[in-house]
C-alpha positions in Angstrom: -10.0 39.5 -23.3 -10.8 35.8 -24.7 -11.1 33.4 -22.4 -9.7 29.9 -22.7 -12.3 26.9 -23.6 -11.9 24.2 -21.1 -9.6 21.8 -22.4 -11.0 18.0 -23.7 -10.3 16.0 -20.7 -9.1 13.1 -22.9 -6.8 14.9 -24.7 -5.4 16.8 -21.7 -4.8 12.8 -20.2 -3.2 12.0 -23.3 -0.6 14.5 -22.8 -0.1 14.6 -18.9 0.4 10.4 -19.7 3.1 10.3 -22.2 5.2 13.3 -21.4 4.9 11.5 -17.9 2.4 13.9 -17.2 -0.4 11.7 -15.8 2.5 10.4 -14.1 3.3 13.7 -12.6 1.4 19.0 -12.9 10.4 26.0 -12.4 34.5 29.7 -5.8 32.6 28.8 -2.5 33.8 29.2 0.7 32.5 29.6 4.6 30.0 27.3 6.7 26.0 27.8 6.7 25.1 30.1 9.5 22.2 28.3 12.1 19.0 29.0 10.4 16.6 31.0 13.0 15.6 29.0 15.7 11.8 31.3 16.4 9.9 30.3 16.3 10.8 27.0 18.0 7.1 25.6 17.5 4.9 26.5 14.3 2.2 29.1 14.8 -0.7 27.9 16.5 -2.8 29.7 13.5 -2.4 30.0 9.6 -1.5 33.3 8.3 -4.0 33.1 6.0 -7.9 32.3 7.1 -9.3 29.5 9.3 -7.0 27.0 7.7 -4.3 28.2 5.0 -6.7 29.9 3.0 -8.4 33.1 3.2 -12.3 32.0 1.4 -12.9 35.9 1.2 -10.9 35.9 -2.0 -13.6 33.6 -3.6 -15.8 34.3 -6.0 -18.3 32.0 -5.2 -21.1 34.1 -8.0 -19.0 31.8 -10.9 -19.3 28.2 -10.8 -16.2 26.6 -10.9 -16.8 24.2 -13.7 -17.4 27.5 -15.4 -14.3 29.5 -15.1 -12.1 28.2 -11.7 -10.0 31.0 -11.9 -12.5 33.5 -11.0 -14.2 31.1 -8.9 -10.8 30.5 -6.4 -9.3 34.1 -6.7 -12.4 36.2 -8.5 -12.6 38.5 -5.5 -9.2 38.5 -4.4 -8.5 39.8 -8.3 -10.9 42.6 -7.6 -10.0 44.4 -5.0 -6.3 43.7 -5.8 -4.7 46.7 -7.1 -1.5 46.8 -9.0 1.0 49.1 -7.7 2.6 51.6 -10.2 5.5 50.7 -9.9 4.9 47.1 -10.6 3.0 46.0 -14.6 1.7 42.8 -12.6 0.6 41.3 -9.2 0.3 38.2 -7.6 1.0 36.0 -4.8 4.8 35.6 -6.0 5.2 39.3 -5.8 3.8 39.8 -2.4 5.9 37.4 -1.1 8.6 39.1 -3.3 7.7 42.6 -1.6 8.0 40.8 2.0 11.4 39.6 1.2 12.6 43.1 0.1 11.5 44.1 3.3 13.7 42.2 5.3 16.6 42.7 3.1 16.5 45.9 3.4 16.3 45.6 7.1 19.8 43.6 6.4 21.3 46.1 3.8 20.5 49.3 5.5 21.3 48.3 9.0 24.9 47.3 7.3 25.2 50.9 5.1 24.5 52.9 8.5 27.0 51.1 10.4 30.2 52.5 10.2 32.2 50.4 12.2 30.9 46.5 10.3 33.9 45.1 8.5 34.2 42.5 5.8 31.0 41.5 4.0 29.1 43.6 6.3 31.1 46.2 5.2 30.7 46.2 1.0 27.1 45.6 1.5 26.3 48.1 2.8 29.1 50.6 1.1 27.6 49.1 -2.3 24.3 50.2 -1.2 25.5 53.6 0.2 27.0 54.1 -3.5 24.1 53.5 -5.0 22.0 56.0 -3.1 24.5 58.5 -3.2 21.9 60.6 -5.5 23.8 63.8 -4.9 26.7 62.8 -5.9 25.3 60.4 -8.9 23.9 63.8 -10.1 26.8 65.8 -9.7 29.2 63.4 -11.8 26.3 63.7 -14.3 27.9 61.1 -17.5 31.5 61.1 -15.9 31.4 57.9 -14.6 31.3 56.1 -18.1 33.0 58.6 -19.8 36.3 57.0 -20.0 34.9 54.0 -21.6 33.4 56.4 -24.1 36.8 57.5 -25.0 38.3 54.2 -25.2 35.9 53.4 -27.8 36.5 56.6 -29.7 40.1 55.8 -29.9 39.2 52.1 -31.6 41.1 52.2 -34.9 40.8 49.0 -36.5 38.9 45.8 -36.4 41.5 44.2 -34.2 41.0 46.8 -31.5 37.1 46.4 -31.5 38.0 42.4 -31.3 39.8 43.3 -28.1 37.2 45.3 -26.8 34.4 42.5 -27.8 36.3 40.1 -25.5 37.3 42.4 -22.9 33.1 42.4 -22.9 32.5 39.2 -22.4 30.7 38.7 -19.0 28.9 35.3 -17.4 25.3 37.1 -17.9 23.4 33.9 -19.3 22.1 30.8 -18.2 20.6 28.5 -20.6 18.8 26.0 -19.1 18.7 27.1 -15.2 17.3 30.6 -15.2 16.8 30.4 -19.2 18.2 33.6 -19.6 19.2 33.4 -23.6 19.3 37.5 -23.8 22.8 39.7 -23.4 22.9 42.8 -25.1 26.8 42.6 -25.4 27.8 40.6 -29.1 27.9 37.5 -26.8 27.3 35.9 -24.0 29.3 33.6 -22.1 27.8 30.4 -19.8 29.5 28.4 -17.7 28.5 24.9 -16.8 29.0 21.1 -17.1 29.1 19.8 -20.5 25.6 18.3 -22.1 27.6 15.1 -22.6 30.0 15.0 -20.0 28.7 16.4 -16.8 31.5 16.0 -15.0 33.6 18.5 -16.6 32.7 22.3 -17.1 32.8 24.1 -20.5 32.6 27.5 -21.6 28.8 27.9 -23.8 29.0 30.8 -26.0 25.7 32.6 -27.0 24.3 34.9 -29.8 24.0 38.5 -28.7 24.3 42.3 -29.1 20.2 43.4 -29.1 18.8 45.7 -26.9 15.4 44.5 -27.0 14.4 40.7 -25.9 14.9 38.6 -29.6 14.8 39.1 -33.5 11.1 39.2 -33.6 11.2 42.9 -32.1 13.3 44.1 -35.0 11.7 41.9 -37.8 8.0 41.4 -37.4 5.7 44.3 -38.4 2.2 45.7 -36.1 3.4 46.4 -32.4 6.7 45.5 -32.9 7.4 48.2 -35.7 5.7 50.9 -33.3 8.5 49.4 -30.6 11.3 49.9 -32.9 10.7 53.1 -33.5 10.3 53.8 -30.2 13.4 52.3 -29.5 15.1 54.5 -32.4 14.0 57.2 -30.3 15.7 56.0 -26.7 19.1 55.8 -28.5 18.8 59.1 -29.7 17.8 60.1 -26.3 20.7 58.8 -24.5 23.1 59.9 -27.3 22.3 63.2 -26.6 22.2 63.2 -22.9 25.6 62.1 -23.2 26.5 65.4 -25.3 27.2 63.1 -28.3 26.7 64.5 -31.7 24.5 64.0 -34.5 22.5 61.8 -32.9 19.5 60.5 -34.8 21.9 59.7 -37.6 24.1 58.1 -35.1 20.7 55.9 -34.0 20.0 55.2 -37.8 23.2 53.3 -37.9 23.0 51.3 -34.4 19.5 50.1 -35.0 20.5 49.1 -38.8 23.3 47.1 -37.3 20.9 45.6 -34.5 18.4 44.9 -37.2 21.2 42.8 -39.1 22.0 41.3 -36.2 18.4 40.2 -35.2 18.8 38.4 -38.9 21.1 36.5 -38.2 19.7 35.4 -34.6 18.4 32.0 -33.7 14.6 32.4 -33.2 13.1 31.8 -29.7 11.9 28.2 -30.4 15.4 27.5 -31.9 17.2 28.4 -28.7 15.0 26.6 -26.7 16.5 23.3 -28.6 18.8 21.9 -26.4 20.2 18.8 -28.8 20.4 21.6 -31.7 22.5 23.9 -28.8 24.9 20.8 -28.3 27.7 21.8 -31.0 31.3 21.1 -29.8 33.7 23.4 -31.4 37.5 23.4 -31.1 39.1 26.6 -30.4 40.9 26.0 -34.1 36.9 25.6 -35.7 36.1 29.9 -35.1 38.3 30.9 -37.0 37.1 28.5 -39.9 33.2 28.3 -39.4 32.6 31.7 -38.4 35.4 33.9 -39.9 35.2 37.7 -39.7 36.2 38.5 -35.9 40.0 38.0 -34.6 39.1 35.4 -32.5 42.4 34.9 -31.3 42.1 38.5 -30.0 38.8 38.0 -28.8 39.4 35.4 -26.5 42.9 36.5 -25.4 41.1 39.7 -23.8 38.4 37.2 -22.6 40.6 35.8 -21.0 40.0 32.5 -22.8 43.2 31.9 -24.1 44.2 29.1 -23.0 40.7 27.4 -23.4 40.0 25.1 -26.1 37.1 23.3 -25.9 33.8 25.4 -26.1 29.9 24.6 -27.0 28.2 27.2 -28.9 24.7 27.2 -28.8 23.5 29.0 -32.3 26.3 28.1 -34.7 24.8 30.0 -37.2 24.2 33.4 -35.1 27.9 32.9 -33.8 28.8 32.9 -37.7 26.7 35.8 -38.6 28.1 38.1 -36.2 31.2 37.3 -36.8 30.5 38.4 -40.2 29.0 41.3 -39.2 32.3 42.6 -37.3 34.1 42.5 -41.2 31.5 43.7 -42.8 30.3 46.9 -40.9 32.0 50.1 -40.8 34.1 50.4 -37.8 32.6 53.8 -37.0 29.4 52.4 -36.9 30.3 49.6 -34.4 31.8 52.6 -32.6 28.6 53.9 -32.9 27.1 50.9 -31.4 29.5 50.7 -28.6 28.8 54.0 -27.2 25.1 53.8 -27.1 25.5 50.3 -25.5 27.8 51.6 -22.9 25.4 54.0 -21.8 22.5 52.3 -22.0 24.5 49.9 -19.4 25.2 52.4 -17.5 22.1 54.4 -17.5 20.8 53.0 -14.0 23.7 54.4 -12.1 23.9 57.8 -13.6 22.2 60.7 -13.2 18.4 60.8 -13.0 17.5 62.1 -16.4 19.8 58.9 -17.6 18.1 56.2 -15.2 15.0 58.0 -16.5 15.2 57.7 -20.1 16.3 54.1 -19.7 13.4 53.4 -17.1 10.9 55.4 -19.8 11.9 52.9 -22.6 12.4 49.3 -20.9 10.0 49.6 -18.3 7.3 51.7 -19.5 7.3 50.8 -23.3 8.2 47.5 -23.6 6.8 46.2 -20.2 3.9 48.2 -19.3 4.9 49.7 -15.6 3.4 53.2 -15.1 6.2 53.9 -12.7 9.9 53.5 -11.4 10.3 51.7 -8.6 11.9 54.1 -5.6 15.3 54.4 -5.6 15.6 52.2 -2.2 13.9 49.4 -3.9 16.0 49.6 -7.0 19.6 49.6 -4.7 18.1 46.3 -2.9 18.3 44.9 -6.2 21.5 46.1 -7.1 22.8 44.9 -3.8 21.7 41.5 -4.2 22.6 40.9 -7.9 26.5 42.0 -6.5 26.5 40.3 -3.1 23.2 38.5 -3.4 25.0 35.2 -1.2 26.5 37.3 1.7 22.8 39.2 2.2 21.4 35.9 1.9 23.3 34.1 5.0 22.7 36.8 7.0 18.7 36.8 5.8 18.6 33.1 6.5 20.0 33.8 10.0 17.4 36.1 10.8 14.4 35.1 9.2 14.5 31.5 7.9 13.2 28.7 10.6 15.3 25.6 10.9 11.4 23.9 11.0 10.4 25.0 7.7 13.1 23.6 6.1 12.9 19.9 7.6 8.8 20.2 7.1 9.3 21.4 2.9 12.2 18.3 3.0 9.8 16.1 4.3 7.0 17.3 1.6 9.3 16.7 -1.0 10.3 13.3 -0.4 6.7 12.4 -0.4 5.7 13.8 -3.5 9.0 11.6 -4.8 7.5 9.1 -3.9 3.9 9.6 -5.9 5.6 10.8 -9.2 7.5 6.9 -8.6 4.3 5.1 -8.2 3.0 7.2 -11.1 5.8 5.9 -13.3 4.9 2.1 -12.0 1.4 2.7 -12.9 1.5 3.6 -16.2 0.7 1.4 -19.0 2.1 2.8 -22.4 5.8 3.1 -21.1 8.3 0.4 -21.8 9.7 -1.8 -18.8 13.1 -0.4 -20.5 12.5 3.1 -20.2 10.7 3.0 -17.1 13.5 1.5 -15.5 15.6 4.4 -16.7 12.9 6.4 -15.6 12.9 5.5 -12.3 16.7 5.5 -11.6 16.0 9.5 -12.8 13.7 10.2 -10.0 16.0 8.1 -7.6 19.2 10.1 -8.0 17.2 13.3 -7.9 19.2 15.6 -5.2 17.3 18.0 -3.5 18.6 21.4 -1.9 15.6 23.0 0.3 16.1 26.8 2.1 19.9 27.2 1.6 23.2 26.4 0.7 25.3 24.5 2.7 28.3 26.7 1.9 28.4 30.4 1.1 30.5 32.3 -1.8 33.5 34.0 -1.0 33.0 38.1 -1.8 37.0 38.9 -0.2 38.2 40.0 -3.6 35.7 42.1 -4.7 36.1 45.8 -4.6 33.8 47.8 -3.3 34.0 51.6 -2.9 31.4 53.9 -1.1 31.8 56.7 -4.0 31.8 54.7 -7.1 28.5 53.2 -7.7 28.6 52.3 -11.2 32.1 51.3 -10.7 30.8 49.1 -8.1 28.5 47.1 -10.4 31.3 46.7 -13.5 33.5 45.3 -10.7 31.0 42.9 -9.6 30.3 41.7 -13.1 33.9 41.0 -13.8 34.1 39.4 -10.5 31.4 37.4 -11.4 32.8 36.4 -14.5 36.5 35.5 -13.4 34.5 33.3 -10.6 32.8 31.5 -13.4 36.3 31.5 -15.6 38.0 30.0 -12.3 35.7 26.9 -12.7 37.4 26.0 -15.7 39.5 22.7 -15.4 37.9 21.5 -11.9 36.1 19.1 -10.4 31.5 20.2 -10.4 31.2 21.8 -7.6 27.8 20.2 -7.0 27.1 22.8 -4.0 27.0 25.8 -6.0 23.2 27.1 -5.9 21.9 29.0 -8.8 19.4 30.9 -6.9 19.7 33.2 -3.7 18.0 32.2 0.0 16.0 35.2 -0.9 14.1 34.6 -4.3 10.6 33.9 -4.5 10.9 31.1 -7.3 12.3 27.5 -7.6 14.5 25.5 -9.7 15.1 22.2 -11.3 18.9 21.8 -12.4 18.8 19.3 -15.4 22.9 18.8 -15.9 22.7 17.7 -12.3 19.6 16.4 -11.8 19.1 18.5 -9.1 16.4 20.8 -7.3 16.8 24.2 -5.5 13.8 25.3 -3.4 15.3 28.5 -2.1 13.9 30.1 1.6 12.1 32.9 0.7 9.3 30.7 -1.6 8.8 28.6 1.8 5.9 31.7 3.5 2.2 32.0 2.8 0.1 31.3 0.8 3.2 28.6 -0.2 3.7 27.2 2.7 2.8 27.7 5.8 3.8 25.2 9.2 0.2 26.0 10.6 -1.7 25.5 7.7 -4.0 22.3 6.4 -1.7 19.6 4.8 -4.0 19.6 1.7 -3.4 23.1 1.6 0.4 23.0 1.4 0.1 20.1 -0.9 -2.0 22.0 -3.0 0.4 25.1 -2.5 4.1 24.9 -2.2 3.2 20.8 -3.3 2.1 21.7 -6.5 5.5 23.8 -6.4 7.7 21.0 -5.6 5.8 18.7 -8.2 6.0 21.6 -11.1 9.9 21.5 -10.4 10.1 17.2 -10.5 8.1 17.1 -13.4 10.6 19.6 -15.7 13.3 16.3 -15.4 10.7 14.5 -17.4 8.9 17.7 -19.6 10.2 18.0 -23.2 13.4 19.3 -22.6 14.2 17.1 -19.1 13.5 14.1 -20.8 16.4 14.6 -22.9 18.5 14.2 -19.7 19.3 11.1 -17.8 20.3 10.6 -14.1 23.3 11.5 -14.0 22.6 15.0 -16.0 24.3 13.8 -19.0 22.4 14.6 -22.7 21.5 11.5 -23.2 18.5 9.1 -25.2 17.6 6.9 -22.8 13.6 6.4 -23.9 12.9 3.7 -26.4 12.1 4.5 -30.0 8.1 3.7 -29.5 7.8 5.8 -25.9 9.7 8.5 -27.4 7.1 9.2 -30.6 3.9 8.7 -28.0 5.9 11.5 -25.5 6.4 14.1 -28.7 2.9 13.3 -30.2 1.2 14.2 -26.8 3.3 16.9 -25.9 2.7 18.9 -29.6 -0.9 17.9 -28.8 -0.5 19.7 -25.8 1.6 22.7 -27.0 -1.4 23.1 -30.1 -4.0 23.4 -27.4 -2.2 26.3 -25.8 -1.2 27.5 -28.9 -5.2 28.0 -29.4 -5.6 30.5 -26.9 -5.6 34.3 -27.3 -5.3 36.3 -24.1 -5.5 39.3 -26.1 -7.5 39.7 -29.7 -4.1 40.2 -31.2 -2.0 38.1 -29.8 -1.7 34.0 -29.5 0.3 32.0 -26.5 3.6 30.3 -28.1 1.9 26.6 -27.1 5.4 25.2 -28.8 7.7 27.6 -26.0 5.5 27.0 -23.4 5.6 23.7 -23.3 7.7 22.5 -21.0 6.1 25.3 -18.3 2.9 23.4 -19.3 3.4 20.3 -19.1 4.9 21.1 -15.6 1.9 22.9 -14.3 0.1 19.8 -15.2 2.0 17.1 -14.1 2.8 19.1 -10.6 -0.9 19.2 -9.4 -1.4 15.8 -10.6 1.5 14.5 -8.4 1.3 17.1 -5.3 -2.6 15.5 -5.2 -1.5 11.6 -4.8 1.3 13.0 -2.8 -1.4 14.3 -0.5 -3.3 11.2 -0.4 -0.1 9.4 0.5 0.1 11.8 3.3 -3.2 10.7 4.9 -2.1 7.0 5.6 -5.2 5.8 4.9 -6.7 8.2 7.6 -10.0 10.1 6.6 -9.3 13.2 5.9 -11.4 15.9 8.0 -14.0 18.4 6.4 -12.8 21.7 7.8 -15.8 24.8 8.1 -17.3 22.7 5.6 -15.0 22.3 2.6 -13.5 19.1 1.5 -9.9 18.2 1.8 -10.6 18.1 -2.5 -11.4 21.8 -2.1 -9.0 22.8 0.1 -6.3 21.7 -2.4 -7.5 23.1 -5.3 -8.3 26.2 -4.2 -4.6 26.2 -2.6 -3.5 25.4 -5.6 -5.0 28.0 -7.5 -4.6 31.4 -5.3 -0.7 31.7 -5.2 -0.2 32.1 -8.9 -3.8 34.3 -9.2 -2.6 37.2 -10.9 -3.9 41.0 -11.5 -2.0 41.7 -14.8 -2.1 45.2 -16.7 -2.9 44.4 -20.2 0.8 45.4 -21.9 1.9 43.2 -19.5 -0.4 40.3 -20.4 1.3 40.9 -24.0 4.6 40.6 -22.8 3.9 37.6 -21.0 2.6 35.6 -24.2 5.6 37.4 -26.3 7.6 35.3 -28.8 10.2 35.1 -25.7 8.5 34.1 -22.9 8.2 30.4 -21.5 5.9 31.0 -19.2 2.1 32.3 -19.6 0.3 34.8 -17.4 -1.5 33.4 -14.4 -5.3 33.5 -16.2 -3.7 31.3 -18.9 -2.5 28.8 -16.9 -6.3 27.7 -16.2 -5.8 24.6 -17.7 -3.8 23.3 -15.4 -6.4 23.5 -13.0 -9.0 21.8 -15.4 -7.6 17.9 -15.1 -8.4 18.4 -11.5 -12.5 19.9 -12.0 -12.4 16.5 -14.9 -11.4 14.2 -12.5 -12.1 15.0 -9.1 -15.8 16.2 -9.2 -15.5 17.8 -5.5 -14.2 20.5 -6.6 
């Protein structure tokens, strides 16, 4: 593997300066249950080492101005192994494996109770479906059988039309979870609208690919050996199914995939969120992207009475539209089938789960094994009820300290990335003014929400476990439908108490820093303060700085699509930022394979802008105190070395390809090593 050259300090400041980098380093109801209360006074001693930090995961053979990486984490990479079931590991995993712990605590204390009621009740039923193996195996392909038949019965292009909106499911998230990726022919999103936030609107997204974008059906190398690998899945699961003629069958579904992938928006495309701003009237499908019944369609959407809509890739919306005219209706049948069971796959029978598993996990992603079954029903538990197993994880594990301590943290490193903006130079009075009414209506939401979803109409059945997750998704997506026509619910989180990750919310100018981020090596009450600065600091700056990285820019304080910079700041922003992104775009993880500096970029500018900001936050912190020298290392040290262990990484090498794919947006943790490199130019302590 090629390691990255250190980047040119002066470029590097360029960028961090005009993207504000320099200024700066990811239907509710019920009251929030009383976070834990134990313990009532932090620990007396980090988890971690003498201080926050354990040193023994040093590598102190490198220097750091030689590779940092290896210096801060070489050891702790070493003797790290990678479970099989897992193509990664890193600090956000272990906490990740922590978590599971204690929901499973939750979950299975619920399924083995027989007299818990309400929520209590279809959590744990849901979970008792799911690892019903006996019976899974014993209804073998039944459970999706009667779709099966429904689409064998299709007899024209209006009945597929039905069926295509009677798919339609909430399953992405453009510019929250950046989830662009549904494998049904669209995908539906709502939120506010790009330029009136106050209102919701229904996005509708290119789909219908079983594997991640159009580069994995188009490009040759890898992804021609991928494809016909994939060729071979759908065969697979055809025939597992006890459907006939199957490899001509597969010819047919990945032709039709492959002519969808032509017509798709490319990555870098979707990740253009003023080209994604296209208002169409209800009246404007039929005209711009003629081919489907779209008055059928979104009748069994349930749309019908909807007629304002955004749709992100005009032309992909067109093209597949074309596609439902121009292909054979027994191919889309075709199609259909294998998509139903590919769906379904995880909730059938073994040798289903294990084809699918075989394919998605083990081909594309590079993870040697399946995760056990219990594992896999946590998940599937909390994608269906993740909300009602998150109050009851906040009111057994999450301390009411933590979250006042991480509120307290973030209002500080508020503060720096403010005084950043006042200190900088090459920005307009104009624009910093706008600037700074950005970063004073930012709303933050720290542990978890104040109110909790309602689950009371969901039905959930103790002997039906796929039929428990296809009632969860359409619950899911009438909740969403539901928002349609009412006032923002500005409450709504779009991340569980339980998720190891954090989020800034651009339409609302808003950040979520969910519970289950807020342990070691993040945070920690007992730890040094230059160690949480350099920890879960670095966190919170990484999440400020995406409001101002080259797609938060476009936003303004009151999450409305709007361009508020002034012509002259604007053209020094992009020219540092596509310095930036060429920089990245110069590394090779792998001797095949380049990072995508252009769909990294905002991920990259945020790394850099978040450890610049977490480290004046830090000095804020001191109030002009000295800060102490603790078993010998500097406060300097501490930080950086914080700052570097919880996203040190030991990555299998598929997995280090998927991670620089044409898809991904965010690099794998020994690419990242420029974000530490500003700090090793700048603060020569370290």
């Amino acid at each position: 593997m090629r390691r990255m050259a250190s980047l040119h300090r002066p470029v590097l400041i360029a960028a961090m300066s005009a993207a504000l980098l320099t200024t700066a380093a990811c239907h509710r109801d019920g009251a929030t249950p009383a976070a834990s209360t134990h313990p009532a006074l932090p620990p007396s001693k980090p988890k971690l080492g003498d201080f926050g930090f354990d040193v023994t995961g040093m590598d102190r053979s490198v220097a750091p101005g030689d590779d940092f990486f290896d210096y801060a984490s070489g050891n702790w990479v070493k003797r790290t192994k990678i479970p099989e079931d897992r193509s990664s590991f890193n600090s956000f995993v272990s906490i990740a494996i922590e978590t599971e712990r204690h929901s499973r605590d939750i979950i299975e204390g619920a399924a083995a109770n027989d007299r818990v009621t309400g929520e209590d009740k279809q959590i744990g039923d849901y979970y008792a479906a799911y690892m019903d193996e006996a019976s899974i195996e014993a209804k073998g392909v039944r459970p999706v059988q009667p779709e099966l038949e429904a689409i064998a019965q299709l007899d024209d292009k209006q009945a597929l039309a039905r069926t295509l909106g009677g798919q339609l499911r909430a399953d992405v998230d453009l510019l929250n979870a950046t989830n662009f990726q549904t494998d049904r022919l669209f995908g539906l999103w709502v939120s506010q609208d790009l330029h009136h936030p106050g209102r919701y609107v229904p996005y509708l997204v290119q789909g219908g690919l079983g594997m991640p974008e159009r580069s994995f059906y188009l490009d040759g190398g890898r992804m021609a050996q991928l494809r016909e690998a994939y060729r071979a899945h759908i065969v697979a699961l055809l025939e597992l199914a006890g459907i006939d003629d199957a490899p001509a069958r597969a010819e047919r579904i990945l032709a039709l995939e492959i002519a969808m992938a032509r017509v798709h928006a490319t990555p870098e495309q979707t990740n253009d969120v003023q080209a994604g701003a296209n208002a169409w009237k209800r009246s404007d499908f039929a005209r711009d992207a003629p081919g489907l019944d779209w008055a059928v369609f979104f009748e069994a959407a349930g749309l019908n009475a909807q007629q304002d809509f955004i749709v992100w890739q005009p032309r992909a919306v067109s093209g597949l539209s074309a596609l439902v005219q121009s292909e054979p209706l027994q191919t889309w049948k075709d199609y259909l089938s294998f998509r139903a069971l590919d769906r379904a796959s995880p909730y059938l029978s073994k040798a289903f789960a294990d084809e699918r598993f075989a394919f998605y996990g083990t081909t594309l992603e590079g993870t040697p094994q399946q995760r056990q079954r219990w594992k896999r029903g946590i998940d599937a538990t909390n994608a269906a009820l993740g909300e009602a197993v998150g109050k009851r994880y906040v009111q057994k594990y999450v301390s009411a300290q933590t979250r006042t301590r991480t509120e307290e943290m973030v209002k500080n490193i508020i503060t720096a990335f403010g005084k950043r903006i006042d200190a900088l130079e090459w920005m307009s009075a104009e624009t910093k003014q706008h600037a700074k009414a950005k970063i004073a209506g930012l709303t933050v939401a720290v542990g978890y929400p104040d109110t909790w979803r309602d689950y009371s109409g969901l039905d959930v059945r103790r002997d039906d476990a796929l039929g428990n997750v296809q009632r969860a998704e359409v619950f899911e997506y009438r909740r969403n439908l539901a928002k349609l026509g009412k006032a923002v619910d500005h409450r709504e989180w779009y991340m569980l108490p339980q998720e190891v990750n954090a989020l800034n919310v651009p339409l609302e100018n808003r950040l979520i820093f969910p519970a289950a981020i807020l342990q070691p090596p993040f945070f920690d009450p007992a730890a040094d303060d230059a160690v949480n600065y350099g920890a879960i600091g670095a966190v919170i700056g990484h999440e400020i700085s995406h409001s101002f990285d080259n797609m938060g820019a476009l936003f303004d304080e009151h999450g409305e699509l709007h361009d508020w910079w002034t012509p002259q700041d604007l053209k020094k922003f992009e020219n540092a930022g596509n310095a930036l992104a060429a920089q990245f775009s110069a590394y090779q993880p792998l001797d095949d394979l380049s990072v995508n500096g252009k769909l990294t970029l905002g991920e990259n500018i945020a790394d850099v802008a978040g450890l610049a900001t977490a480290y004046d936050a830090y000095q804020l912190s001191l109030q002009g105190k000295q800060p102490q020298t603790l078993d010998g290392f500097s406060p300097d040290q501490r930080f950086a070395w914080a700052l570097r262990r919880p996203g040190a990484a030991s990555t299998a090498t598929r997995h280090c390809a998927m991670l620089c794919s044409p898809t991904c947006m965010h690099l794998a943790a020994s690419a990242r090593k420029p974000c530490v490199t500003w700090m090793r130019g700048t603060r020569p302590s370290m």
